[in-house]
Residue, then its C-alpha position, 0 to 999 in steps of 0.5 A: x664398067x665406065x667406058x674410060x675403063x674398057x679395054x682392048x679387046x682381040x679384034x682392037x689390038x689387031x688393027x692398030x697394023x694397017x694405020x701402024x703401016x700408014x703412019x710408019x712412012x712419017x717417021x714420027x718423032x712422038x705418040x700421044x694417047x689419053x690416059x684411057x686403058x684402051x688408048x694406052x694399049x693402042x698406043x703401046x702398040x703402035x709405038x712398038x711398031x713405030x719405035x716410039x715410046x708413047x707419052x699419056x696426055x690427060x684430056x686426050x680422052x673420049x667424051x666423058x659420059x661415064x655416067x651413062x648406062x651402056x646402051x645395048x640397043x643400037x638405035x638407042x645408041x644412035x638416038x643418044x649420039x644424034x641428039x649430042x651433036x644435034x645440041x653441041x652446045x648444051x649438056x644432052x650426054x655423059x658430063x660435057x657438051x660436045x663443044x665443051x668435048x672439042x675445046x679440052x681436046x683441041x686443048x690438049x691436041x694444042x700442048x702436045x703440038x707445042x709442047x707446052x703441057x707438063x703433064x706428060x707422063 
């Protein structure tokens, strides 16, 4: 399964409560997640907690490297990341660098702030 398709499991939807508890005593007004299932359950669930209804923001998402296999092997997994941001310029893992990773999030973060992305859901 891609990893944008993973879900939450048992242990993930246990701890969204210690950073629900934290992020409680700012009040916050909006909640933002990527479109990834695993996101959207987070967020659900903090928004219950918070009293706040989460909006999905398209390139919120993790680094797109769906095409990947899962790397089981731990040291493997490792060696992968080190080499991507070792590079971040060049396309070492998944579909875009990790430049290109920073710049449509720090995008997306930047609409959500201003308000201006209209893809909201």
């Amino acid at each position: 399964m891609p990893a944008s398709q993973w879900q939450l499991n048992d242990e993930g939807r246990r701890s969204y409560r210690p950073p629900a508890r934290r992020l409680k005593q700012y009040l916050p007004a909006s909640l933002y997640s990527s479109a990834e299932s695993k996101a959207v359950d987070t967020a659900m669930l903090l928004g219950k907690n918070l009293g706040v209804t989460p909006n999905r923001l398209p390139d919120l998402e993790e680094h797109h490297h769906d095409s990947e296999p899962f790397l089981t092997n731990l040291q493997q997994f490792h060696e992968a990341i080190d080499r991507f941001f070792a590079n971040p310029g060049k396309l070492t893992y998944g579909t875009e660098s990790a430049d290109q990773g920073v710049e449509r999030f720090d995008a997306a973060a930047e609409s959500a702030i201003d308000g201006s992305d209209a893809r909201k859901s």
